[in-house]
N, C-alpha and C positions, 0 to 999 in steps of 0.2 A: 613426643618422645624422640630423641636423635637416634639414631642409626650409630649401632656399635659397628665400627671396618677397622681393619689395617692403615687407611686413611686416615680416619678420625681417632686414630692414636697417635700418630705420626701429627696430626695438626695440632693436638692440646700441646705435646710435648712441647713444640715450638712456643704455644704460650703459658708453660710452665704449668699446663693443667689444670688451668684458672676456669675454662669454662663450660668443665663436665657440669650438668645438672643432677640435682637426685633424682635417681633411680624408681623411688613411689613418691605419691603424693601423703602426706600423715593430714587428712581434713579432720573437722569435728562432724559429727554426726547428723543426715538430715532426717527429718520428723518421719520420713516413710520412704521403703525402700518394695521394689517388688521381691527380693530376696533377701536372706540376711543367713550369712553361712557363720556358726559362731564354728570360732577358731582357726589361728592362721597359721596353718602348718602346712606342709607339700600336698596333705589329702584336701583340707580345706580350700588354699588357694587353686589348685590342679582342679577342684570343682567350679571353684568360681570361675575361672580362665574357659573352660570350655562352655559354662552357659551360654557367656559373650561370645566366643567363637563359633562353636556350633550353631548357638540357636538364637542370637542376635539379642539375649536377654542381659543387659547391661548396666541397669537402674540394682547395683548389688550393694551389699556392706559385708566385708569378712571380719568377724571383730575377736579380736583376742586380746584378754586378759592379762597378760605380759607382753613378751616383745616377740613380734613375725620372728618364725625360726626357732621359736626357742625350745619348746619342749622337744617330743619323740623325733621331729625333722633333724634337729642341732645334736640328738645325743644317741645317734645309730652307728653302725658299725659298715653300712655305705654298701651290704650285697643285693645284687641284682641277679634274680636266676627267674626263671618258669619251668625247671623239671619238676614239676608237681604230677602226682598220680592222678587224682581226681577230674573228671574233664571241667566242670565250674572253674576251678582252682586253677590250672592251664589255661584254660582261654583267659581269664582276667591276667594272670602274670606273665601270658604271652604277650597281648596284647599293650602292656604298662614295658614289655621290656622294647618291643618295636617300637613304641612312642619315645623312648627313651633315644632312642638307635637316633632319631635327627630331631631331638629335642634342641639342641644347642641353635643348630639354624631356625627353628620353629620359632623359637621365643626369640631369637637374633641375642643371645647372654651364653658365654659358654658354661655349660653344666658338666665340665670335665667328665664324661663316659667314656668307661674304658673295658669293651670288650675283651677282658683278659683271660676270661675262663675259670666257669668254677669247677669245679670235683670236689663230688662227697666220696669219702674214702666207705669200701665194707673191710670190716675188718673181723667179723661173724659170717659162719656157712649161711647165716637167716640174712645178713643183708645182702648180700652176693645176690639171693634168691630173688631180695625184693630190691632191689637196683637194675636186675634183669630186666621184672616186670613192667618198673617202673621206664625205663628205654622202648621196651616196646611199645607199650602206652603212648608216651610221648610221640612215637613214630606216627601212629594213627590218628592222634590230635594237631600233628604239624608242627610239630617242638621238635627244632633238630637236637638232640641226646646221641652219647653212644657211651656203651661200656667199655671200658681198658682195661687192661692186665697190671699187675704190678711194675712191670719192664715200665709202659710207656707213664706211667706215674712217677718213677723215680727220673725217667728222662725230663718231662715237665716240671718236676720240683725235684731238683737234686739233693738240697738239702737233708730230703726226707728221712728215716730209718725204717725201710721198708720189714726189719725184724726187730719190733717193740715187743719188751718182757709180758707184756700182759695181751696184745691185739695188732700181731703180725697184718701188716696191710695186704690184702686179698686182690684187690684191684680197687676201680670206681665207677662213680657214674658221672660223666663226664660234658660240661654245656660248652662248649668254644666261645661260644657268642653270648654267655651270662658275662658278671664282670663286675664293677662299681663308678660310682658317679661323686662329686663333689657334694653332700647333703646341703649344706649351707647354699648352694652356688642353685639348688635346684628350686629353695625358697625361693629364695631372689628372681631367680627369673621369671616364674610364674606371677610371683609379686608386682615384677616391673611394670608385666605385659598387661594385666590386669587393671592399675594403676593409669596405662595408656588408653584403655579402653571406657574410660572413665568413673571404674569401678572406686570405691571408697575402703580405705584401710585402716582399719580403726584400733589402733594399740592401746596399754592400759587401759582397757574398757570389760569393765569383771560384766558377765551376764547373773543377776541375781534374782530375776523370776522371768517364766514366761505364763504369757496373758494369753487364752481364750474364752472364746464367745463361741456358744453352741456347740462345743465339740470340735470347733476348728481354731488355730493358732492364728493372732492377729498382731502379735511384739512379741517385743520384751522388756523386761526393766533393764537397764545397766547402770553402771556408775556414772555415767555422761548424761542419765534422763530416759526416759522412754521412748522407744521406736517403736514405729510401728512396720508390719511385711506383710502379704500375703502367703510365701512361704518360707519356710525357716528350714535352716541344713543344719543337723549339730554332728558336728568332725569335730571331737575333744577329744580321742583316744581313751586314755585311763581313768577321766570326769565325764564322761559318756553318762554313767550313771544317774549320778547328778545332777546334771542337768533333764535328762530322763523325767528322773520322780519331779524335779518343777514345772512340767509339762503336764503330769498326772497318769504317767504309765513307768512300768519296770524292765528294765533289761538284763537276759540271762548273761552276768559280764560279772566279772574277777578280776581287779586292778592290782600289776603284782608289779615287783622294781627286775628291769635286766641292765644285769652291769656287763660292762665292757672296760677295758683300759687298753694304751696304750704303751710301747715300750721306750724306749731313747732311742733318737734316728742313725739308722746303720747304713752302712753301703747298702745296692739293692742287692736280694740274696732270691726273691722267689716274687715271677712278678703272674700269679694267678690266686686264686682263692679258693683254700682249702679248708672242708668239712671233716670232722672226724666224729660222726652223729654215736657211734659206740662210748666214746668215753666226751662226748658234749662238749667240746670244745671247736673253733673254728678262727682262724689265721690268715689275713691279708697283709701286703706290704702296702703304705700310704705312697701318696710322690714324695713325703717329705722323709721318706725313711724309717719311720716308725711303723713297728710290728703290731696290727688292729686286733686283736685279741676278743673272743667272745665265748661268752657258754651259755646256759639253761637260767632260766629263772631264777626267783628267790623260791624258798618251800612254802613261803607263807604270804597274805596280803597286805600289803601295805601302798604307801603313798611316796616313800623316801626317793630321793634324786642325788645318793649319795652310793659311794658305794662302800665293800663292807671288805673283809679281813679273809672271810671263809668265802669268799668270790676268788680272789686270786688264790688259794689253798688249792681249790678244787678244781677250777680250771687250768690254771697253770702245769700242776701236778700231773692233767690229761695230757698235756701239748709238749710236755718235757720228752717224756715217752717216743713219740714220734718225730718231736724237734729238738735233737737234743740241744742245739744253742740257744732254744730258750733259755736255759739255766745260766746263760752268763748275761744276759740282759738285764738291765734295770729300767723298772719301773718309771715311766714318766707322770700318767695322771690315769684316773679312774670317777668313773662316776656310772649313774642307773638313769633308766627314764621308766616312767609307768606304764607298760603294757593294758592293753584291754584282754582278756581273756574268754573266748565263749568255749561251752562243754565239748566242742566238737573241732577247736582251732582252728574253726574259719571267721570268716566277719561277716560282721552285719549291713547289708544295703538296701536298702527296705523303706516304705513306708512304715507308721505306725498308727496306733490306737487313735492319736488325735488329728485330724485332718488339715494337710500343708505342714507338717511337721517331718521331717526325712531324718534318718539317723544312717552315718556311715561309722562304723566303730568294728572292734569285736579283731583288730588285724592280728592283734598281738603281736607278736617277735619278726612279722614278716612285712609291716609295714614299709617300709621306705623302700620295698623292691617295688612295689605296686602304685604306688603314686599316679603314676599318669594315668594306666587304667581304671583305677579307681575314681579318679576325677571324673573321665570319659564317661562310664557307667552311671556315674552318681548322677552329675549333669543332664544324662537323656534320662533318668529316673525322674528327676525332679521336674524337666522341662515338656516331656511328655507322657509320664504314668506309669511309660514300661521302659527296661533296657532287658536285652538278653544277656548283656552281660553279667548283671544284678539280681537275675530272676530267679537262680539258685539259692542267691544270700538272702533270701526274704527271712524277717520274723516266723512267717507260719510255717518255716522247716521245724522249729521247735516243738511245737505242739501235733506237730504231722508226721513227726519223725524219721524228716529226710535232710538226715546228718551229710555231712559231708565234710567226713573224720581224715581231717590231713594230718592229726597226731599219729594214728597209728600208718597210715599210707608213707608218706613221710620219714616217718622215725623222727623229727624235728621240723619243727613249722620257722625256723628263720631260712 
């Protein structure tokens, strides 16, 4: 794999750029691999990339059914935070945010991170309450937070309308060092580096059974023939399920569509990212100018990657309020991706019922801020039985009923 520099941009140039190489390798499939992580998204490949790092485990296949990048990775809204209430919940998305912090030289690919700072707005006497908590929390977890007044909120977003007809902004809670990253650019890299390490990446390749012998997992079918593994990772997000039941156990998981759109690119007008979990909406500017717009789920479960009419009604309609120039923007594009949903809006990292079989799922709306951490986690789960950072998310929270409820901690799990 060549070395990305200033250099080796400066040299292609001269020869018309004739002799970058690709970036992965696209192989076909060999008969048996010691891992096989199905699906090739940021959580998939950020697990595969550390088995090989960390633990020298390199004999991998990441295989995904359409194209690297494509699903929940390719179709997020790009926030990075770790003000979570919950200590589990904090230490994984602190963790996934420091990884983040010198990811670009890590993987030697820039993953555009941009420490710009989130703020969720309170704009209820109850979030004030629980934004407080949630700051001090964080203080004692290592999460630097701090709460603001409405002054230094309008000083960091000017734009803002600090007196909205229905939820006058109260202050916030506020991360310096939360921010957003390039989605695509964060595939890719992980893709590359993985690729270099001699791992295998295996696109249009559908997983359509998985095989055990005694209790424990030994392949799978796919569309390209049968493999075989000793351990198997399944990172599908919203097909979690799915793949689940062809293994022969069930996961507590609700696959819903969250849409997001974009607006038409404008001068820069606000360059941090803003929550308003009272009327569910949230607002980033892109480099390209475009206003990243997001809110709450669909009500109901479905599968769709499209998005819908009563997404921008309802969200928009929240974001007018406090912005008012949303209302003279137009629309550029809109679409959904399929969340995983567990009862308690955390995820799943866990072993399961069948033995060499690992499931990371369950992020729901908060995925792509976790990525790295989640890799890291997932990785020493699979590579050595435990991680601490995993050890919360296990299945047997469910049946032991040790929830660990970011929906109501929270007020909003993206």
């Amino acid at each position: 794999m060549k070395h990305y520099s200033a250099f080796a941009v400066a040299r292609e140039a001269l020869r018309y750029h004739t002799g970058w190489e690709r970036a992965w390798r696209s192989p076909q499939p060999k008969k048996r691999y010691d891992v096989i992580i199905v699906g090739a998204g940021g959580h998939g490949l950020a697990t595969a990339y550390y088995l090989g790092k960390n633990y020298g485990i390199q004999n991998v296949a990441v295989i995904e059914k359409g194209w690297l990048g494509g699903g929940n990775t390719g179709r997020n809204t790009t926030i990075i935070r770790s003000n979570y209430l919950q200590d589990p919940s904090a230490a994984i998305y602190e963790k996934a945010r420091s990884l983040y912090e010198g990811l670009s030289q890590d993987l030697n690919y820039n993953v555009m991170f941009s420490p710009r700072g989130v703020m969720m707005l309170a704009q209820t006497q109850s979030e004030i309450r629980g934004y407080q908590r949630t700051a001090h929390a964080n203080n004692l977890q290592g999460v630097t937070t701090e709460w603001i007044s409405p002054q230094r909120v309008k000083e960091l977003v000017p734009i803002i309308n600090l007196d909205g007809p229905r939820y006058p902004v109260l202050g916030a809670l506020w991360q310096a060092r939360g921010g957003t990253a390039r989605h695509d650019a964060v595939a890719w890299g992980y893709a590359r580096a993985c690729s270099a390490m001699g791992m295998d990446i295996i696109q249009q390749c559908e997983v359509n059974g998985v095989r055990t012998e005694g209790g424990n997992v030994v392949g799978v079918d796919t569309t390209k023939g049968a493999i075989d593994c000793d351990k198997l990772g399944v990172v599908v997000a919203g097909h979690t399920g799915q793949l689940a039941e062809m293994a022969g156990f069930r996961l507590p998981l609700e696959s819903i569509a969250l849409q997001a759109l974009v607006s038409e690119p404008i001068k820069p007008c606000m360059d941090v990212v803003v929550m308003a979990n009272t009327v569910h909406g949230y607002m980033s500017q892109s480099d390209k100018g475009e206003m990243v717009i997001g809110g709450g789920t669909d009500a109901f479960n479905n599968y769709t990657q499209r998005g819908s009419f009563h997404h921008i009604e309802e969200t928009v309609r929240a974001l007018v309020e406090t912005f008012p120039m949303v209302s003279r923007l137009k629309m550029l594009r809109q679409w959904g991706g399929i969340v995983d949903m567990t009862g308690d809006r955390s995820p799943i990292l866990s072993k399961t019922p069948v033995g060499g079989c690992f499931v990371n799922c369950g992020w729901g709306t908060g995925g792509f801020k976790s990525i790295p951490g989640s890799g890291w986690g997932m990785a020493q789960l699979m590579a050595t039985g435990h991680s601490p950072l995993t050890e919360a998310f296990s299945l047997d929270r469910f049946k032991e009923g040790r929830f660990i409820d970011e929906s109501v901690a929270a007020g909003v799990a993206h």
